[in-house]
VOKOLPA-393424 format. One line per 4 residues: their letters; for each residue x, y, z of C-alpha. Coordinates in steps of 0.2 Angstrom, whole numbers. Last residue first. Example, Ala and Ser with C-alpha at 12.3 -4.5 7.8 and 13.67 -1.06 7.14 Angstrom:
// residues 2
SA = 68,-5,36 | 62,-22,39
// end
This chain:
// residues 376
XXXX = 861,51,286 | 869,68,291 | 866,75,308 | 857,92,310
XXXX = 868,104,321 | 861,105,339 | 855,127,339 | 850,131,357
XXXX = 835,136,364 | 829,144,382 | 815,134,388 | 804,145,404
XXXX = 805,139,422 | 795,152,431 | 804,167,444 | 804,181,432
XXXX = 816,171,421 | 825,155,425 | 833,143,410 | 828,124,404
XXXX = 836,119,390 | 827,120,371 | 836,111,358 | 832,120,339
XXXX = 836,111,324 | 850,113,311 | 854,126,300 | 857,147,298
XXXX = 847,149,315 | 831,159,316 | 832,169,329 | 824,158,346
XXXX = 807,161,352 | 810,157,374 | 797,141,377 | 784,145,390
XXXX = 773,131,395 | 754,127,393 | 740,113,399 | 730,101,388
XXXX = 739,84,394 | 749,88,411 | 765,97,415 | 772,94,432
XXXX = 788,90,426 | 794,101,411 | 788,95,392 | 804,92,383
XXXX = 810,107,367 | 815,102,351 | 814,117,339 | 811,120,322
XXXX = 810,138,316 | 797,147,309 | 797,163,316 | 781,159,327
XXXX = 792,144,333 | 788,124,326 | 787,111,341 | 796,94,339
XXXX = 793,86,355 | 805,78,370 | 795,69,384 | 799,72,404
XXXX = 782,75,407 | 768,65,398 | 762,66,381 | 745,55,377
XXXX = 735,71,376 | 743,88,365 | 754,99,378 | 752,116,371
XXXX = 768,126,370 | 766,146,372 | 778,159,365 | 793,170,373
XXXX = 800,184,369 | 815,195,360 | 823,183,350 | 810,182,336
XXXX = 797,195,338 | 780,189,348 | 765,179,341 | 753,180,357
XXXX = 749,161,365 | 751,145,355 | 762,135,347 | 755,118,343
XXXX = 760,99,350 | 762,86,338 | 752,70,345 | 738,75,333
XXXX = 722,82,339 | 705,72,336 | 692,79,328 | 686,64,319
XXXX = 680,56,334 | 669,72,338 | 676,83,352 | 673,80,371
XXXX = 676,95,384 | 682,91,400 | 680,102,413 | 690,98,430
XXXX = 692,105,448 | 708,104,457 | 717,90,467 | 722,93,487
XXXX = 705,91,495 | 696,83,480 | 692,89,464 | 675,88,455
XXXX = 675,83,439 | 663,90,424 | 657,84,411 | 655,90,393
XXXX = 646,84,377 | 649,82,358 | 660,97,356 | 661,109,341
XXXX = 646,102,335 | 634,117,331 | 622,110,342 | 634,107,356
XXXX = 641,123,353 | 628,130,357 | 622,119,373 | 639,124,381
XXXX = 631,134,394 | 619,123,397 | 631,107,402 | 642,120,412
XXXX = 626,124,420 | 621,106,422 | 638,99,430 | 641,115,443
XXXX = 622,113,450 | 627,99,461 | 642,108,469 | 629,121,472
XXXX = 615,110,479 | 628,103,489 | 635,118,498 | 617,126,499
XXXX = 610,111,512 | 628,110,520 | 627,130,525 | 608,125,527
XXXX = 610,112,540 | 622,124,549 | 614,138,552 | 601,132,564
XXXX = 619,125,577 | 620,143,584 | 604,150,582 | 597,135,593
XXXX = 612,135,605 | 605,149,613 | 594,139,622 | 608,133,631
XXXX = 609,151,640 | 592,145,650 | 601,132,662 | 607,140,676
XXXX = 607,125,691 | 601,122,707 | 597,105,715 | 589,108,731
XXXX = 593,113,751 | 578,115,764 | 586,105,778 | 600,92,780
XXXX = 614,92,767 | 625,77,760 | 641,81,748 | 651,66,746
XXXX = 666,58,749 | 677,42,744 | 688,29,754 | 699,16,747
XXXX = 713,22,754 | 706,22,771 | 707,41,780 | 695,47,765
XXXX = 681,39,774 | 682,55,787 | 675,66,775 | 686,82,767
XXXX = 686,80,750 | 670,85,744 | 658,81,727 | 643,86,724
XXXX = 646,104,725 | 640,117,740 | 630,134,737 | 624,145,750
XXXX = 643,152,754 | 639,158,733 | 647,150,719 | 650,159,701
XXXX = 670,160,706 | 672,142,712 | 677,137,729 | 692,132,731
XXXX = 701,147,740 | 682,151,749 | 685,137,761 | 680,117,755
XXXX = 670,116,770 | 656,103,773 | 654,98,792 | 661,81,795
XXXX = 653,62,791 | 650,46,796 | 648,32,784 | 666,23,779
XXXX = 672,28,800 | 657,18,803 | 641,26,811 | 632,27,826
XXXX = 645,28,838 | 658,36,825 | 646,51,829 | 650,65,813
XXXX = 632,63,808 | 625,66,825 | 630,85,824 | 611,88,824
XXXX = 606,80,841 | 601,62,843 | 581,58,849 | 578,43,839
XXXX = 591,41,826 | 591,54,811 | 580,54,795 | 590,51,782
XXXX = 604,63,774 | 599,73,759 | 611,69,744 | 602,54,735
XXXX = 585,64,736 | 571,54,743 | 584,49,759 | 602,47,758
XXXX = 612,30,761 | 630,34,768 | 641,22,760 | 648,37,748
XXXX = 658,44,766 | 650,63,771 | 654,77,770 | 639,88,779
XXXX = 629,102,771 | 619,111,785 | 603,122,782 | 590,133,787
XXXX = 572,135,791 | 564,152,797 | 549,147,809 | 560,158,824
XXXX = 570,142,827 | 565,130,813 | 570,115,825 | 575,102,810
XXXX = 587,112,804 | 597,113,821 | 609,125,826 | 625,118,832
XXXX = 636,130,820 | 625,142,814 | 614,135,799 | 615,141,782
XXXX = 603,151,775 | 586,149,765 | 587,144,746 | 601,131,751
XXXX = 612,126,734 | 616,112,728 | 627,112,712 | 624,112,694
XXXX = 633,122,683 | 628,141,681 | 626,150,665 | 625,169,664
XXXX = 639,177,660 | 649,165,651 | 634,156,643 | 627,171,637
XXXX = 643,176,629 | 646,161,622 | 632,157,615 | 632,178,604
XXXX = 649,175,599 | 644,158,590 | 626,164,585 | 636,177,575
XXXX = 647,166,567 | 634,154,563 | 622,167,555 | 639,174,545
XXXX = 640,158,539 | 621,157,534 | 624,173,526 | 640,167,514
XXXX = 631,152,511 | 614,160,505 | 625,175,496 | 637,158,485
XXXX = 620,149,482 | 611,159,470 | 630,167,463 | 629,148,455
XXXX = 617,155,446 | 627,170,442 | 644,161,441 | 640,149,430
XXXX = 634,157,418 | 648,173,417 | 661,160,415 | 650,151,400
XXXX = 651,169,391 | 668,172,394 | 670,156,387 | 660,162,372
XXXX = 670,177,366 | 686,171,369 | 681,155,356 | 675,169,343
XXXX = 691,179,346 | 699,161,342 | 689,157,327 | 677,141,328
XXXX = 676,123,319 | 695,119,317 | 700,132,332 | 690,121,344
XXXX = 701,105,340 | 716,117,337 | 715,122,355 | 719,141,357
XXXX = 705,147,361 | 699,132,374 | 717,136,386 | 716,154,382
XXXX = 701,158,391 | 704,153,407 | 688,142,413 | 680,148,428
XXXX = 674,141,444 | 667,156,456 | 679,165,465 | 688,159,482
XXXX = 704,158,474 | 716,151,490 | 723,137,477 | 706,131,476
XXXX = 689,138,485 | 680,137,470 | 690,148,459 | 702,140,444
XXXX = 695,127,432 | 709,115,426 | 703,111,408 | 705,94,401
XXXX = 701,93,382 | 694,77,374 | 697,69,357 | 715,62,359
XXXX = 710,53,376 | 713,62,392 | 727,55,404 | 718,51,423
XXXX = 732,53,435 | 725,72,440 | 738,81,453 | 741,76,471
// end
């Protein structure tokens, strides 16, 4: 959506291009010819002077803004880099939490408990989520009074909700970073899940523990550092904007060929605006100028200026660089302060110009037509 807000007679709305707008990821300029040709500016200052200066403001802005611009691009490149870099290192070296038995596993009706040889080992069970675990919510209790170690999968001692089977979720399930050392919290296979409203879990006797790879989230800290000062930079630039147009007009401030400026920042889908504000007196009159390069009649085309208060659609009385009158209607789209291309006519034996809209080189420009002059 384009800028509602209509300019009063003594102010001049300029569109800044750059800043990220319309895919111009320059620095915010003003274009020249839209404060060169003004008649407000052109009644204190000459055009070439008025070229001059702007060119000077443009070159302002964008070296202090510049200040920001190589901190934001860096600390975006930072990001980037700490992006690539944290998922590498989490790809290839992080592990999820599991359990996971530093020893070995038990042969089948070997017992932990036993150490046979002094070398401990371990058995992960499924078991039903009533089974109460010991000091870690995942290690089975200690077992009845003299039971042997498949005791676990004894309906005798336990209900069908509690007992357990021996853990195996077979190598087709189990995850690629898993070793057969290494069992989940969660199985499927427990003898709880013959109710409907039964669920498993992973229960081990012996040596097992938690085990997880947790030391590639530390690499989170040159990923996420950047951004702080990416949003830090961004403000103090958008912040800056509003003083350095305000220095860089300080001259003609003094001079009074504009009272003040300010500056308003677009939002996602408007542009960014200068507004340059003119002594009361200076005020333009509703009828519009010519402006742009003074071509040949017949053979070019010339610039119309919207003067403030006209809105799209409106007819105006516009004089050609050959001198002939003309009526020509602002095109939609067209706002206060901005230009379009009217074709410069021959001079016609009487009446007044019509413009119509016709195409050339893809951009609506007003072709003109003699409309005899009527007779009071």
């Amino acid at each position: 959506m384009g800028n509602a807000w209509s300019p009063p007679p003594n102010c001049l709305q300029i569109e800044l291009r750059g800043g990220g707008k319309q895919c111009d990821c320059g620095p915010l300029r003003v274009e020249e010819w839209t404060v060169a040709n003004d008649q407000r500016v052109l009644a204190r200052v000459s055009s070439e002077e008025a070229r001059e200066y702007i060119r000077g403001v443009n070159a302002h802005v964008a070296k202090h803004t510049g200040k920001y611009r190589w901190p934001i691009c860096g600390c975006f490149a930072c990001f980037l880099l700490g992006a690539a870099l944290f998922g590498i290192m989490m790809g290839v070296f992080h592990e999820e939490k599991r359990l996971r038995c530093p020893s070995r596993l038990c042969s089948r009706g070997e017992d932990p408990l036993l150490l046979p040889h002094g070398k401990p080992c371990c058995v992960f069970w499924c078991c039903g989520e009533a089974m109460d675990g010991g000091k870690h919510h995942h290690e089975l209790p200690a077992r009845p009074y003299n039971t042997s170690w498949d005791v676990w999968s004894s309906e005798n001692y336990f209900g069908i909700d509690e007992r357990c089977s021996l853990y195996h979720d077979g190598d087709e399930h189990r995850p690629e970073d898993h070793t057969p050392r290494d069992a989940n919290y969660g199985c499927g296979s427990c003898p709880a899940r013959l109710s409907d409203e039964g669920e498993c879990k992973t229960m081990f006797e012996g040596p097992a523990k938690d085990y997880e790879v947790t030391w590639p989230l530390l690499f989170l800290i040159p990923y996420l550092l950047p951004i702080p000062f990416i949003i830090f930079f961004i403000c103090a630039s958008a912040c800056a904007v509003p003083r350095l147009y305000d220095e860089a007009f300080a001259d003609w401030k003094a001079r009074g060929v504009v009272t003040h400026v300010t500056y308003q920042r677009g939002g996602k889908h408007s542009p960014n605006y200068l507004r340059l504000w003119f002594p009361p007196g200076q005020a333009m009159q509703m009828q519009p100028v010519a402006t742009g390069p003074v071509v040949q009649p017949g053979t070019g085309t010339f610039l119309v200026q919207v003067p403030p208060g006209a809105q799209a659609g409106q007819m105006m009385q516009v004089t050609s660089p050959a001198g002939v009158a003309m009526q020509v209607q602002i095109p939609a789209g067209i706002y206060p302060g901005s230009t379009f291309a009217v074709a410069s006519p021959a001079a016609p034996a009487m009446g007044v110009v019509e413009g119509v809209v016709a195409e050339e080189t893809g951009e609506p420009v007003l072709q003109a037509k003699v409309v005899p002059e009527r007779e009071c």
